[in-house]
VMD Tcl script that draws the C-alpha trace (Angstrom):
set ca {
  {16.48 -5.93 13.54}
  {14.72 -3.44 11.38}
  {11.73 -4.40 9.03}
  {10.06 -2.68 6.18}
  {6.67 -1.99 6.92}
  {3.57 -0.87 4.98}
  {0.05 0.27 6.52}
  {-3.50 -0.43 4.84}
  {-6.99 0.24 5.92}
  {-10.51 -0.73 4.79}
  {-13.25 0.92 5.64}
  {-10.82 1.93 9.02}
  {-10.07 -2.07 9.82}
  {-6.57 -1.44 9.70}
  {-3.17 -3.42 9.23}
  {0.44 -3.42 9.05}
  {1.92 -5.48 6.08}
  {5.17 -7.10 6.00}
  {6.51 -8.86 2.82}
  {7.96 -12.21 4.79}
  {8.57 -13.78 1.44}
  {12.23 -14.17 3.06}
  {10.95 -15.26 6.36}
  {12.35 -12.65 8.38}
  {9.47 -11.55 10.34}
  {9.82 -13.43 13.87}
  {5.85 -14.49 13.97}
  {6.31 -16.44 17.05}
  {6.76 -13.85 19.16}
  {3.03 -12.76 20.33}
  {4.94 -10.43 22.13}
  {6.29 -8.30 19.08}
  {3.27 -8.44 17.26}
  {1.06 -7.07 20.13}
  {3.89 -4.33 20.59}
  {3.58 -3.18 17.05}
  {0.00 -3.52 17.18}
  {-0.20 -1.19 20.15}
  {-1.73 2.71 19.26}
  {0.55 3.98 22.35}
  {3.74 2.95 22.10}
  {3.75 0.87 18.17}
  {2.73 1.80 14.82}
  {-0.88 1.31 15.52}
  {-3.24 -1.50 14.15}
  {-6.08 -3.81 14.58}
  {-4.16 -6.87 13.15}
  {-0.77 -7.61 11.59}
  {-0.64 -9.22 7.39}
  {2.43 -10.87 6.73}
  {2.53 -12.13 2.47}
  {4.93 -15.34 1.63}
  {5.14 -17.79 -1.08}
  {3.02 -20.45 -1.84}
  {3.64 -22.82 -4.53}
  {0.14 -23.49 -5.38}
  {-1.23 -19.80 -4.78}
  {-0.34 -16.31 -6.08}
  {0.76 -15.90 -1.87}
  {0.24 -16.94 1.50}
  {-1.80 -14.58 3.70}
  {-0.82 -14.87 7.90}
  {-2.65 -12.56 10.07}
  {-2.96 -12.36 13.28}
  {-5.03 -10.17 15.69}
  {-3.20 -7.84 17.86}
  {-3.22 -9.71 20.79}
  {-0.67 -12.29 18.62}
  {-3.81 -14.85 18.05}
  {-4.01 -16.46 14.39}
  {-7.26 -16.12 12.10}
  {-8.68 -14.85 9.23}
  {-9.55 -11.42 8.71}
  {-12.27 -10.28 5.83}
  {-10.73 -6.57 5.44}
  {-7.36 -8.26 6.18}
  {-7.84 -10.49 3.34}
  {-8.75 -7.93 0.78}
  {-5.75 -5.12 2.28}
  {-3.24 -8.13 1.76}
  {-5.06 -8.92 -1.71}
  {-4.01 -4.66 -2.28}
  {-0.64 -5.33 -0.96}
  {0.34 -8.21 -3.03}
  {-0.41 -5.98 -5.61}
  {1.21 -3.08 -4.90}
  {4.55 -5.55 -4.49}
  {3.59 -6.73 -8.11}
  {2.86 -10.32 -6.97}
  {-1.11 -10.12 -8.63}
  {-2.32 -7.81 -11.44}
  {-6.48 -7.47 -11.11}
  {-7.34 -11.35 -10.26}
  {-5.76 -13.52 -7.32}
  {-6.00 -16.69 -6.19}
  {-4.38 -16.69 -2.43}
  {-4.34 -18.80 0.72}
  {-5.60 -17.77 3.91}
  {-5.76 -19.64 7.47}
  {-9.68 -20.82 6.49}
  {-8.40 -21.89 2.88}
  {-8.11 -20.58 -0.75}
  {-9.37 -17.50 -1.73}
  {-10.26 -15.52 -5.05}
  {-9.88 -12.23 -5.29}
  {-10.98 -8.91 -7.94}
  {-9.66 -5.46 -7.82}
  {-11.31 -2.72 -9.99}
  {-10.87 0.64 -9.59}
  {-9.68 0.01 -5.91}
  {-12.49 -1.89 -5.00}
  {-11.40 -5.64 -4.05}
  {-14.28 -8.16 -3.64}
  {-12.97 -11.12 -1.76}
  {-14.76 -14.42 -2.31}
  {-15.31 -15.66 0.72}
  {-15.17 -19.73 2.49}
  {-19.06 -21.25 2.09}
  {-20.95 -20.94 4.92}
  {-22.48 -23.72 6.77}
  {-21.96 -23.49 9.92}
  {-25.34 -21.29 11.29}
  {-26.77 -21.72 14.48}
  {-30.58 -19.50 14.85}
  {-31.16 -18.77 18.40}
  {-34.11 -16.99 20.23}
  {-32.54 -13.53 20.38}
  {-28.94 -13.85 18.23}
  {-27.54 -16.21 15.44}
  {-24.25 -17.64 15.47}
  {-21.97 -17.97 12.15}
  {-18.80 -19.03 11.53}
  {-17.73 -17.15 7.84}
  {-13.57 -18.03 8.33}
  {-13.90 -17.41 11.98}
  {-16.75 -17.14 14.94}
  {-19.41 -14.29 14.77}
  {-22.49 -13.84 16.81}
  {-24.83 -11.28 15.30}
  {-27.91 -9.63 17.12}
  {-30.16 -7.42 16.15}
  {-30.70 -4.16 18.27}
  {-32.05 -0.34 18.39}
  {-30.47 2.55 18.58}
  {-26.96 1.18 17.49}
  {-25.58 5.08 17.64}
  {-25.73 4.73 21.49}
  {-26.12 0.85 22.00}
  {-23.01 -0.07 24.40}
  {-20.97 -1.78 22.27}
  {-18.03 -2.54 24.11}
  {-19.27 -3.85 27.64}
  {-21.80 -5.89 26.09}
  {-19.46 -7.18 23.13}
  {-16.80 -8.03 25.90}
  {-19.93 -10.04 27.73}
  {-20.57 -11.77 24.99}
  {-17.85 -12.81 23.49}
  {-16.43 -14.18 26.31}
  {-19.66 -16.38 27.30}
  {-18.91 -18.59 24.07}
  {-16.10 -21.50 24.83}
  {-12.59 -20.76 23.86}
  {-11.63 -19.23 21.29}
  {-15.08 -16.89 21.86}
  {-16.64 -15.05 19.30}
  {-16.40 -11.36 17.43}
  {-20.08 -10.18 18.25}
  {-21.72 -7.77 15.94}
  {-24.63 -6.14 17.10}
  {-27.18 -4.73 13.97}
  {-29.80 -2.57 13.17}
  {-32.17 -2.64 10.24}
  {-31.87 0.14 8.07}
  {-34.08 -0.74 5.02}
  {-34.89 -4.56 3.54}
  {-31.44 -4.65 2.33}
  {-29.56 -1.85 4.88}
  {-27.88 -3.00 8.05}
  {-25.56 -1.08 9.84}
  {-23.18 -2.73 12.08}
  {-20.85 -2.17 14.79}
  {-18.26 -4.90 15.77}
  {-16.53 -5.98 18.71}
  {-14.18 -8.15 17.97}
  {-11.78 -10.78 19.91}
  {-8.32 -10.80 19.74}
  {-8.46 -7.12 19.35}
  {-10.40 -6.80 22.67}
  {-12.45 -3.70 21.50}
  {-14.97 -2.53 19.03}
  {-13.57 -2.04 15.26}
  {-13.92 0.73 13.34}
  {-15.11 -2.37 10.79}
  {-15.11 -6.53 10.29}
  {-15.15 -7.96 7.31}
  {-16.31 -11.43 8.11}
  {-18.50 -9.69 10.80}
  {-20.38 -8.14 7.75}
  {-20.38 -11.31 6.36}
  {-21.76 -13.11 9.06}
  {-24.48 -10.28 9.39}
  {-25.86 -10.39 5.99}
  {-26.05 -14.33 5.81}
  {-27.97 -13.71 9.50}
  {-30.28 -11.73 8.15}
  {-31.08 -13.65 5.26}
  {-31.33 -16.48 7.72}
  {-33.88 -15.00 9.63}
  {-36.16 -13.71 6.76}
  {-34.93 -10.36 7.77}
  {-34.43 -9.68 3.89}
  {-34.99 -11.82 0.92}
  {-32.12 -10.13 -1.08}
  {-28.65 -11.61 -2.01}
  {-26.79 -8.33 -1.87}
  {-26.61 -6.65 1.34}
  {-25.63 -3.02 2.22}
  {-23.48 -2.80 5.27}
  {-22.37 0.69 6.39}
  {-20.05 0.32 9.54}
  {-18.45 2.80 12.19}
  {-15.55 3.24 8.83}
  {-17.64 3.27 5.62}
  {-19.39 0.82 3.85}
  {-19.27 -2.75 2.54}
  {-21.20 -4.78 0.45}
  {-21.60 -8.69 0.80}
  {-23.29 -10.67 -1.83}
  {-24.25 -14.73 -2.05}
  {-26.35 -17.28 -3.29}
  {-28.17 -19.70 -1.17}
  {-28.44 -23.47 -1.64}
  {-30.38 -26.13 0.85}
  {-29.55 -23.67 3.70}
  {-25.38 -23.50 2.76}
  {-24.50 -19.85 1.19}
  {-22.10 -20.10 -1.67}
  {-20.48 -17.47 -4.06}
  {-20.04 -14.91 -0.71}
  {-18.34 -11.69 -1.92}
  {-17.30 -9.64 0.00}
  {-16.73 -6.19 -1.64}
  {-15.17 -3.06 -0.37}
  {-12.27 -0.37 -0.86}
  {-8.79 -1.12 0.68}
  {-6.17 1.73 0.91}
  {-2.27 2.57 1.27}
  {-2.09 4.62 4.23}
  {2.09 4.80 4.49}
  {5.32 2.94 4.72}
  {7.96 2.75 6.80}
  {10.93 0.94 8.76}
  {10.52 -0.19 12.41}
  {13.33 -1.52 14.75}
  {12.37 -4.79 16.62}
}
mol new
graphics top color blue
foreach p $ca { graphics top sphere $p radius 0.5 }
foreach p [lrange $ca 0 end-1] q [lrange $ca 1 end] { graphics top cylinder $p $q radius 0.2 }
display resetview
């Protein structure tokens, strides 16, 4: 069977898009997805975006991780958010379901901020802080983040939480409102080139902590930069945005 396929990145987190508006894409089958998913011998991606109807929403956003496990994706959310646009579902606002719930959505000039679920859910411990921001994150603040081993300690980590683990980001303070971050997430079973609700779960952490006192965070990653933004209410962050580019990369037919 041979399906259409379209590729997006953001900030390097990248995806391939189906339209499955007609339900052909067979999403059961971990086995396909991981195939595509595969750099080798597949197109190539951190994750998989398949857009269908909704009755209530401007779409339906299903993505899964490239090992075939279901969650939400930050940079997922806001490719899919260009992709539904690009097949003329949106114009420059969206409304859009996700696997954590409804989501809005603003494009200008190729920028998408992606309002994000409230967060909660934050656990402060001695050396890290745990957030879930539509799916786990443990953040921790280190030095020298340019040669910091990312991926052994990441893979430590984020298999010492229970099932399903956690994405763990590991930060370093740049200025009072500059973190850079590098991601390793689950699912993908490496570090990302970015994570959108990694960033997210970073710049809440921080605030957290009293390691800044601002509500809009700078976030520059392995691919580029993001942006988060919130306000904070009796310890539950509300309004979270966020903001970044999200880019056709190409298109094309595959044979599964």
């Amino acid at each position: 069977m041979k399906i259409d396929f379209y590729k997006f990145q953001g900030t390097g987190n990248d995806f391939v898009m189906v339209d499955n508006r007609t339900k052909i894409f067979p999403k059961e089958n971990t086995d396909i997805i991981s195939q595509i998913c595969d750099r080798h011998f597949g197109i190539g991606a951190d994750g998989i975006i398949l857009i269908e109807n909704d009755e209530n929403f401007d779409f339906k956003m299903i993505y899964f991780n490239a090992d075939g496990s279901e969650t939400f994706c930050g940079n997922g959310g806001r490719c899919a958010v260009a992709f539904a646009k690009k097949l003329g579902l949106v114009d420059n606002k969206t409304t859009f379901l996700a696997f954590d719930g409804e989501h809005f959505a603003e494009i200008e000039n190729n920028i998408i901020s992606l309002q994000m679920i409230d967060v909660s859910e934050i656990i402060v411990k001695e050396n890290s802080v745990f957030a879930y921001t539509g799916t786990q994150h443990h953040v921790e603040l280190v030095t020298d983040l340019e040669n910091y081993p990312v991926f052994d300690n990441g893979k430590k980590i984020r298999y010492s939480y229970d099932n399903p683990g956690s994405n763990v980001n590991f930060v370093q303070q740049i200025n009072d409102t500059t973190f850079r971050v590098r991601t390793y997430e689950k699912g993908v079973e490496d570090e990302t080139l970015a994570c959108g609700t990694g960033v997210t779960a970073v710049a809440i952490a921080m605030h957290k902590t009293n390691k800044t006192s601002s509500n809009l965070i700078s976030l520059p990653v392995e691919g580029g930069k993001l942006e988060v933004s919130f306000t904070e209410e009796n310890g539950i962050y509300k309004n979270v945005f966020l903001k970044g580019p999200a880019t056709f990369v190409f298109n094309g037919t595959i044979d599964i």
